[in-house]
PyMOL commands that place a pseudoatom at each C-alpha (Angstrom):
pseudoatom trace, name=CA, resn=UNK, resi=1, chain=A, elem=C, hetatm=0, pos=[-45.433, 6.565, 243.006]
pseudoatom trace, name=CA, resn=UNK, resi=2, chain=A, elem=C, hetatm=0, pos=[-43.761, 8.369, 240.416]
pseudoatom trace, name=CA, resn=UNK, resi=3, chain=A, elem=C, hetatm=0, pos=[-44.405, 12.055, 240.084]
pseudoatom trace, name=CA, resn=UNK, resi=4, chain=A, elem=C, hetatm=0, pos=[-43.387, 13.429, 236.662]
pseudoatom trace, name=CA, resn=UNK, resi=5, chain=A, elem=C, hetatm=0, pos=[-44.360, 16.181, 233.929]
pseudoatom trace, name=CA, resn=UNK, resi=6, chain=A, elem=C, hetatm=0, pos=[-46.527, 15.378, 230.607]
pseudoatom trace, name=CA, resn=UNK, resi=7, chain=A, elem=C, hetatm=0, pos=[-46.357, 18.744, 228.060]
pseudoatom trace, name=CA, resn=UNK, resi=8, chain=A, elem=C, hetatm=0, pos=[-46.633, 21.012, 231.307]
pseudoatom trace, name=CA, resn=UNK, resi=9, chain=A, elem=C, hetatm=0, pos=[-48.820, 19.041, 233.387]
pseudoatom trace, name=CA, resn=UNK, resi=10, chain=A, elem=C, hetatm=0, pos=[-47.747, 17.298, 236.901]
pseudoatom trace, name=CA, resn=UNK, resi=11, chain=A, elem=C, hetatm=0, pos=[-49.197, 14.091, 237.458]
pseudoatom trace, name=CA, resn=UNK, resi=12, chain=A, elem=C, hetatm=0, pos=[-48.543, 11.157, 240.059]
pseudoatom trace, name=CA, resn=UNK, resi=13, chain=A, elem=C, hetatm=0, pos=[-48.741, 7.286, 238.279]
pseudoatom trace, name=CA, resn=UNK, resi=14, chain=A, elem=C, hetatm=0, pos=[-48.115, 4.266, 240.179]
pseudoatom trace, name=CA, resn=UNK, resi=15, chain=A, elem=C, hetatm=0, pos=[-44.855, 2.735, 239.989]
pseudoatom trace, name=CA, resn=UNK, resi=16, chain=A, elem=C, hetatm=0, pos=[-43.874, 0.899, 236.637]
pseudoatom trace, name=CA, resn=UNK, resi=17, chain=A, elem=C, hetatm=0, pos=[-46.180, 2.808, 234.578]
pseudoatom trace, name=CA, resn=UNK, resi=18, chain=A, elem=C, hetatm=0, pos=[-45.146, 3.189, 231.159]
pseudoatom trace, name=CA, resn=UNK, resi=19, chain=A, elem=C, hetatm=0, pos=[-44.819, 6.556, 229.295]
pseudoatom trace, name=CA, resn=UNK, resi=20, chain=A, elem=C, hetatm=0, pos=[-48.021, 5.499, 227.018]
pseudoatom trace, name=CA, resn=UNK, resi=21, chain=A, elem=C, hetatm=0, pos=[-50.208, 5.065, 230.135]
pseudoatom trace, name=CA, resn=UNK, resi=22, chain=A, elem=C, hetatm=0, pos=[-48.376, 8.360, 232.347]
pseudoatom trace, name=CA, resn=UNK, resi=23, chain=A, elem=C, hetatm=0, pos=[-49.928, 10.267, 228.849]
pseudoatom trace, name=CA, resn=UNK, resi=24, chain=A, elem=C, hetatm=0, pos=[-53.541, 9.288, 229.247]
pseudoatom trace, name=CA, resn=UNK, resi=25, chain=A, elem=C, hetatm=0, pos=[-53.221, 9.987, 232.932]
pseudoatom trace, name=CA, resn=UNK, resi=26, chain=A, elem=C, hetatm=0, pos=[-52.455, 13.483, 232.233]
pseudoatom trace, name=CA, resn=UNK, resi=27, chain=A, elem=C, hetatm=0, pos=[-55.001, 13.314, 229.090]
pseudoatom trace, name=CA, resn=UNK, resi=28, chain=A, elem=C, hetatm=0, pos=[-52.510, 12.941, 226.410]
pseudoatom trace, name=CA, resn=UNK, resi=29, chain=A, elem=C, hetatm=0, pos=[-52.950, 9.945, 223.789]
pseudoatom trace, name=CA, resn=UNK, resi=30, chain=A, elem=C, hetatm=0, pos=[-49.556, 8.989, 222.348]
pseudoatom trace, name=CA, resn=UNK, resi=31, chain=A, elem=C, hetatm=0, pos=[-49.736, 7.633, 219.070]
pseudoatom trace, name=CA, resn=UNK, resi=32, chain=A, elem=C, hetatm=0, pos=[-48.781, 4.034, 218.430]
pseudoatom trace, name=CA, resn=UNK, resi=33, chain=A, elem=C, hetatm=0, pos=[-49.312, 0.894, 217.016]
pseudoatom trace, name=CA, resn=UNK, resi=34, chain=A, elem=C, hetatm=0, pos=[-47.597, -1.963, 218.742]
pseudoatom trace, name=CA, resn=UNK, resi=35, chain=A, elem=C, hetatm=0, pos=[-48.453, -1.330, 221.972]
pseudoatom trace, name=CA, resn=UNK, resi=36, chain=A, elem=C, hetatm=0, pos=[-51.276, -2.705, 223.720]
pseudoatom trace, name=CA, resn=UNK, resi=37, chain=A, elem=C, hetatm=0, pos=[-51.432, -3.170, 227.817]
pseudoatom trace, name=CA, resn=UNK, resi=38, chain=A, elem=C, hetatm=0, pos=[-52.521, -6.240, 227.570]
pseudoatom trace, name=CA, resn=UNK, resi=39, chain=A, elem=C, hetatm=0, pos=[-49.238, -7.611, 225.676]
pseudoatom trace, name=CA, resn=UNK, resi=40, chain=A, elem=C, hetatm=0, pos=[-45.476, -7.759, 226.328]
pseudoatom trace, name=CA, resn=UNK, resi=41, chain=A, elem=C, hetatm=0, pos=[-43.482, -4.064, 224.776]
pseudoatom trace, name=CA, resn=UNK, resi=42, chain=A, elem=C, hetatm=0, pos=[-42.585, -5.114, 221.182]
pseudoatom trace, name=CA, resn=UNK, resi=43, chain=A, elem=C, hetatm=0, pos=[-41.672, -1.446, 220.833]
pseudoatom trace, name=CA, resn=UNK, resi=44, chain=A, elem=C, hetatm=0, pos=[-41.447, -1.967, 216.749]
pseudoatom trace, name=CA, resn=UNK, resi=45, chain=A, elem=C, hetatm=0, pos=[-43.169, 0.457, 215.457]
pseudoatom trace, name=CA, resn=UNK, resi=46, chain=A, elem=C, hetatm=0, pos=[-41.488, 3.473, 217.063]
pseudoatom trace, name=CA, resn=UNK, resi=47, chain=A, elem=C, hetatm=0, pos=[-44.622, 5.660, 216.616]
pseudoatom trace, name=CA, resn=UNK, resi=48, chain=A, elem=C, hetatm=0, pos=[-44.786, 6.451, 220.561]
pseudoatom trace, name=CA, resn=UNK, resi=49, chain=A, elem=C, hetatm=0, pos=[-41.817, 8.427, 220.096]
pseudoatom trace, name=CA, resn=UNK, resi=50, chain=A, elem=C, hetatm=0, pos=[-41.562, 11.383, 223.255]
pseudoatom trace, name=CA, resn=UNK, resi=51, chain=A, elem=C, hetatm=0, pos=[-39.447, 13.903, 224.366]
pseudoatom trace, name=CA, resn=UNK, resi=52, chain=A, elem=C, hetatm=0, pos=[-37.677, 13.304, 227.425]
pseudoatom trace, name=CA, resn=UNK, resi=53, chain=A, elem=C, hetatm=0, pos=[-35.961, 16.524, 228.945]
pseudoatom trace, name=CA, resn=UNK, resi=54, chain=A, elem=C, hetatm=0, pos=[-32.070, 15.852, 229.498]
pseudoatom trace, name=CA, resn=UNK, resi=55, chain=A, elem=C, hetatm=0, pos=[-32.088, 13.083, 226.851]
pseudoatom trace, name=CA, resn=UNK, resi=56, chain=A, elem=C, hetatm=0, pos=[-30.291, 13.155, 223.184]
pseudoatom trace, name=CA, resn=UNK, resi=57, chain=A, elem=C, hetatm=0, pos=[-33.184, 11.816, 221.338]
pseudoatom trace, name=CA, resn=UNK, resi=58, chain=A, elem=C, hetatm=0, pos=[-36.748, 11.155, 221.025]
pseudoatom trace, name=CA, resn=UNK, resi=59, chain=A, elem=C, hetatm=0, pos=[-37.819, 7.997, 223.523]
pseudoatom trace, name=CA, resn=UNK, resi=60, chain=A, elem=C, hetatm=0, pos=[-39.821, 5.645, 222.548]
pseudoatom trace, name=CA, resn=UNK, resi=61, chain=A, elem=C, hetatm=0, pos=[-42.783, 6.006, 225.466]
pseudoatom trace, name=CA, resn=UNK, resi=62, chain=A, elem=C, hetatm=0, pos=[-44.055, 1.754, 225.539]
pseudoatom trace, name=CA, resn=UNK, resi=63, chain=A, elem=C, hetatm=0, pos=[-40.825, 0.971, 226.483]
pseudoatom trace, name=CA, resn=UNK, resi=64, chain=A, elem=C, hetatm=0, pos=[-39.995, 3.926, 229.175]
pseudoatom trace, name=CA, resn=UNK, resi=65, chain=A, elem=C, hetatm=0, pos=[-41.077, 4.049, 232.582]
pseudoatom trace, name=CA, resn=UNK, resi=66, chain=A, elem=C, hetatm=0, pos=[-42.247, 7.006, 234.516]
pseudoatom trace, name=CA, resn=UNK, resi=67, chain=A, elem=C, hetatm=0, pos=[-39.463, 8.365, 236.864]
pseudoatom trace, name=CA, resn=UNK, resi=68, chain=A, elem=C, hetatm=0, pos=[-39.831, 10.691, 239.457]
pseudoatom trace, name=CA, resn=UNK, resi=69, chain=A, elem=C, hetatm=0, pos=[-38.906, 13.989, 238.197]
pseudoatom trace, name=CA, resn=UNK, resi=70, chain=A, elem=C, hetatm=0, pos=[-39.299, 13.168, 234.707]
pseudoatom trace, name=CA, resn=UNK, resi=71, chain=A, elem=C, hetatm=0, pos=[-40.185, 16.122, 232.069]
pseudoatom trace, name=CA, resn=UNK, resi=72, chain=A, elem=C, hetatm=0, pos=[-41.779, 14.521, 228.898]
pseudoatom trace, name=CA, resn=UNK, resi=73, chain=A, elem=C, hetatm=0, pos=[-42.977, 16.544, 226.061]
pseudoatom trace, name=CA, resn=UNK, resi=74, chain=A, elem=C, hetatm=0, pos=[-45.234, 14.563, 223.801]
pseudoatom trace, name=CA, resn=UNK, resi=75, chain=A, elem=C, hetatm=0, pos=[-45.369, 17.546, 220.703]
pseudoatom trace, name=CA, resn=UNK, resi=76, chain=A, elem=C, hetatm=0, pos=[-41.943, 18.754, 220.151]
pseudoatom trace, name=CA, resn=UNK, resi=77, chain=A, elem=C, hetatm=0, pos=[-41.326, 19.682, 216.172]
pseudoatom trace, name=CA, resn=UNK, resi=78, chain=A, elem=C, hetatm=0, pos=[-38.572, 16.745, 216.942]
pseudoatom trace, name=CA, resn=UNK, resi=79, chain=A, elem=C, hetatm=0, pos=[-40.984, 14.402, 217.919]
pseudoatom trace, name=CA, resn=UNK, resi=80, chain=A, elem=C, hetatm=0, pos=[-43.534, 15.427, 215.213]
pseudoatom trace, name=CA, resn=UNK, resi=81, chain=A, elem=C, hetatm=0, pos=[-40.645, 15.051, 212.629]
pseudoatom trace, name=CA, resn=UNK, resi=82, chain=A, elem=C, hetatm=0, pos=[-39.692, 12.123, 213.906]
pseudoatom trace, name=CA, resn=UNK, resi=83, chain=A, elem=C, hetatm=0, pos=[-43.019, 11.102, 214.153]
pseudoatom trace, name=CA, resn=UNK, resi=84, chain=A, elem=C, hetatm=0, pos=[-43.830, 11.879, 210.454]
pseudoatom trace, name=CA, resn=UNK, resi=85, chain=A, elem=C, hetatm=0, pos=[-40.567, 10.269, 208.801]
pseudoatom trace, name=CA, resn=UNK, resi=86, chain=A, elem=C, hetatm=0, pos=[-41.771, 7.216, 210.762]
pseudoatom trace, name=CA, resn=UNK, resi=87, chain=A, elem=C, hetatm=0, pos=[-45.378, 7.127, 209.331]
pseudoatom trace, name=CA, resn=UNK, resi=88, chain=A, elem=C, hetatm=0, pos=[-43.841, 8.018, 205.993]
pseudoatom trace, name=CA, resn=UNK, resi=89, chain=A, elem=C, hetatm=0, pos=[-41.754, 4.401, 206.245]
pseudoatom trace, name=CA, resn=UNK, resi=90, chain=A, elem=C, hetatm=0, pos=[-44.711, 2.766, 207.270]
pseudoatom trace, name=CA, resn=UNK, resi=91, chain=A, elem=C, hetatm=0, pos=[-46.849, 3.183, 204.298]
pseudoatom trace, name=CA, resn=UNK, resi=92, chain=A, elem=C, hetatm=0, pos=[-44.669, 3.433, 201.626]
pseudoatom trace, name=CA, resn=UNK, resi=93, chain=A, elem=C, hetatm=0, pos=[-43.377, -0.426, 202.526]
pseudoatom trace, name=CA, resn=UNK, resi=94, chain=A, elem=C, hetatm=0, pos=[-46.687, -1.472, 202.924]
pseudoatom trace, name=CA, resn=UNK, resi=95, chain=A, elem=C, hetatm=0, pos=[-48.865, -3.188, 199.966]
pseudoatom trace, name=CA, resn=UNK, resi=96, chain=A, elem=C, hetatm=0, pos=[-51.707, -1.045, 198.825]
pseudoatom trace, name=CA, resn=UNK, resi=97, chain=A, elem=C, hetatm=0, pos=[-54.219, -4.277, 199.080]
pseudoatom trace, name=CA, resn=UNK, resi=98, chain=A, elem=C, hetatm=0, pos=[-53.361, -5.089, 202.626]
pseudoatom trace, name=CA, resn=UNK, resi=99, chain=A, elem=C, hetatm=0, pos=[-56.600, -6.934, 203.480]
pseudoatom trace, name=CA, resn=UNK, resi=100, chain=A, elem=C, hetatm=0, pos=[-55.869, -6.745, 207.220]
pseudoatom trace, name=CA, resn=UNK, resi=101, chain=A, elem=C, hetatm=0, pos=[-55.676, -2.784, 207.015]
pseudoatom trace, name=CA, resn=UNK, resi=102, chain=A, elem=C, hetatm=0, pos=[-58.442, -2.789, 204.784]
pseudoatom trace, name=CA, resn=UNK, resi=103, chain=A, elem=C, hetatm=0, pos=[-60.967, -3.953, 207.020]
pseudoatom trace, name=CA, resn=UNK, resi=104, chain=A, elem=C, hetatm=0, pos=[-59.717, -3.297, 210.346]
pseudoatom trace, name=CA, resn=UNK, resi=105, chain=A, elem=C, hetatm=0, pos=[-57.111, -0.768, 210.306]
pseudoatom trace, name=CA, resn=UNK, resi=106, chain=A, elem=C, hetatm=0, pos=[-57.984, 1.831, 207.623]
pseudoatom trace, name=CA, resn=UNK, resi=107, chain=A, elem=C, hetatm=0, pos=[-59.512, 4.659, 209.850]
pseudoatom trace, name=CA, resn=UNK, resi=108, chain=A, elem=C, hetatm=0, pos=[-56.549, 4.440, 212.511]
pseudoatom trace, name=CA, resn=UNK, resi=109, chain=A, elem=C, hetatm=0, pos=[-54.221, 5.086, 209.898]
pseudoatom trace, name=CA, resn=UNK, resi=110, chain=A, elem=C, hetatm=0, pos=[-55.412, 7.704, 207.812]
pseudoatom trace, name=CA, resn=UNK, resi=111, chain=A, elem=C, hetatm=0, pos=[-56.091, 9.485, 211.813]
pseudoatom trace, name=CA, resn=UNK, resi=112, chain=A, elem=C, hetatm=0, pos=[-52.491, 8.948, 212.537]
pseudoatom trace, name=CA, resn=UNK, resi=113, chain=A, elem=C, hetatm=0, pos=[-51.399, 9.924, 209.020]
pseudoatom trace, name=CA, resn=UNK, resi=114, chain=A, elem=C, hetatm=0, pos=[-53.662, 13.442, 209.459]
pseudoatom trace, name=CA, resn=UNK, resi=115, chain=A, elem=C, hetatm=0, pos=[-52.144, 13.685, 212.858]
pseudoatom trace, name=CA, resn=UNK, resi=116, chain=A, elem=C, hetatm=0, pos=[-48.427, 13.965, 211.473]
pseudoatom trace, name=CA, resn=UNK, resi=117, chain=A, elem=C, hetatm=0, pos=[-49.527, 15.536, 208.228]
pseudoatom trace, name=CA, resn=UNK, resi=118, chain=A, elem=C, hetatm=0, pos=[-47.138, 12.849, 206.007]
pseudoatom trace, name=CA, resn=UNK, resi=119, chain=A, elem=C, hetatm=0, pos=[-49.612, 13.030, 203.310]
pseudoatom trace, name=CA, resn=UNK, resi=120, chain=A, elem=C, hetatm=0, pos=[-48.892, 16.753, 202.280]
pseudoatom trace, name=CA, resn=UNK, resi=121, chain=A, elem=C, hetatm=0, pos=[-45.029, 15.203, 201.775]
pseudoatom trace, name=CA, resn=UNK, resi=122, chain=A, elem=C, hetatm=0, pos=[-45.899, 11.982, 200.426]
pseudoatom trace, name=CA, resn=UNK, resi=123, chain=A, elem=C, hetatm=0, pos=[-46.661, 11.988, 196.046]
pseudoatom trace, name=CA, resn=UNK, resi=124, chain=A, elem=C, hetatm=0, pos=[-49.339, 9.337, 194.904]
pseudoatom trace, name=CA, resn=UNK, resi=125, chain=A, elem=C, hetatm=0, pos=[-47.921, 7.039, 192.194]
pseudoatom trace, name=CA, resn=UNK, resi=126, chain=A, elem=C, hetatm=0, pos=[-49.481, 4.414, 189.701]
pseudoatom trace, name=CA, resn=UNK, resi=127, chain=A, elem=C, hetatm=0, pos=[-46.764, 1.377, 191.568]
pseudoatom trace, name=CA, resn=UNK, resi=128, chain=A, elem=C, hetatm=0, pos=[-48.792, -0.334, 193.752]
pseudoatom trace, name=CA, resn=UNK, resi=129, chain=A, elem=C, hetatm=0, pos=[-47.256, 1.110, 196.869]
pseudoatom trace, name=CA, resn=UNK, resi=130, chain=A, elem=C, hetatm=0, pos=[-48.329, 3.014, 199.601]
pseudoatom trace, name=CA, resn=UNK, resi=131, chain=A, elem=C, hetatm=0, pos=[-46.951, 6.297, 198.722]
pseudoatom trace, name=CA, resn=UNK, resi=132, chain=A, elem=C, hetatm=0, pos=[-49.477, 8.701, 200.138]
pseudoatom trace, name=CA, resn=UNK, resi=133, chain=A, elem=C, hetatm=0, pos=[-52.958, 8.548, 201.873]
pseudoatom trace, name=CA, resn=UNK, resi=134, chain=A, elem=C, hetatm=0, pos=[-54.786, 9.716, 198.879]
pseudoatom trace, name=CA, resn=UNK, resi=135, chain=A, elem=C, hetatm=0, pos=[-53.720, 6.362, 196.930]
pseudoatom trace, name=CA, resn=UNK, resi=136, chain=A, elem=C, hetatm=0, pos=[-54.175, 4.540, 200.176]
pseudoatom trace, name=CA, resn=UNK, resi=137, chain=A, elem=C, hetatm=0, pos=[-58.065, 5.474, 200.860]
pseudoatom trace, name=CA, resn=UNK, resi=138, chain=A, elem=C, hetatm=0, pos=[-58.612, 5.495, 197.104]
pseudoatom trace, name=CA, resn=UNK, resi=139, chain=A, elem=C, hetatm=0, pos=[-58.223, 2.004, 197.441]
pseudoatom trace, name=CA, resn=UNK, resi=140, chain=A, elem=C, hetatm=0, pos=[-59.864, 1.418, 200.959]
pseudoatom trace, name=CA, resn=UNK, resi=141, chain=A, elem=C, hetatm=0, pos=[-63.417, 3.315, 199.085]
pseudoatom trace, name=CA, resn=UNK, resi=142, chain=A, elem=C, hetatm=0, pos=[-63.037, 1.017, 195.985]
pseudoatom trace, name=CA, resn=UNK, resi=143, chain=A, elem=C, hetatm=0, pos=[-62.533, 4.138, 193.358]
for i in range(1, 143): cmd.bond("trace and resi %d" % i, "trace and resi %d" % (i + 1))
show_as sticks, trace
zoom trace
């Protein structure tokens, strides 16, 4: 069983535990969107980006599995940055009148958009596009 480090706290997961599931052992939620437990790793939607200590970049955490000894920081300004540039590409290639969003998906998003703050950097635009979380829930309420 692994025993590793999530943002300061030492926790023990059993072997082949992913970084996602290592998190909410140590009472962290990573944010993310393709992932599900249940399902193979997509790892698609890069949202599950962590630190890892000793490593170049951010890590996406579905795909990573704990190792013993392992240091991962889940709110780095890297990882929020990253974290908000990915969000940002997200909605602004994504259709305003999504019905799937719309009715299932609409609360998750504008939680992880208020989570990485992309909506203070994001402008609202007349194109149809999902530039911004104001134009996005305007649409979800109907005004």
């Amino acid at each position: 069983m692994p025993r590793l480090t999530v943002n300061g706290k030492d926790i023990e997961v059993p072997a082949g535990t992913n970084l996602i599931e290592a998190a909410r052992h140590a009472g962290v939620e990573v944010p993310h969107y393709c992932y599900h437990p249940g399902l193979s790793i997509a790892g698609q939607c890069r949202l599950c980006m962590v630190d890892i200590e000793k490593t170049p970049r951010p890590t996406i955490a579905c795909n990573t599995l704990a190792a013993d000894g392992m240091v991962v920081s889940t709110e780095t300004d890297r990882v929020r940055e990253t974290r908000k540039s990915i969000m940002e590409f997200h909605l602004i290639n994504h259709p305003l009148d999504c019905p799937v969003c719309v009715i299932s998906s609409q609360k998750r998003t504008q939680r992880e958009q208020r989570m990485h703050r992309s909506a203070s950097s994001m402008t609202c635009g007349p194109s149809g596009t999902a530039l911004g979380l104001c134009t996005f829930s305007s649409v979800i309420r109907g005004s």
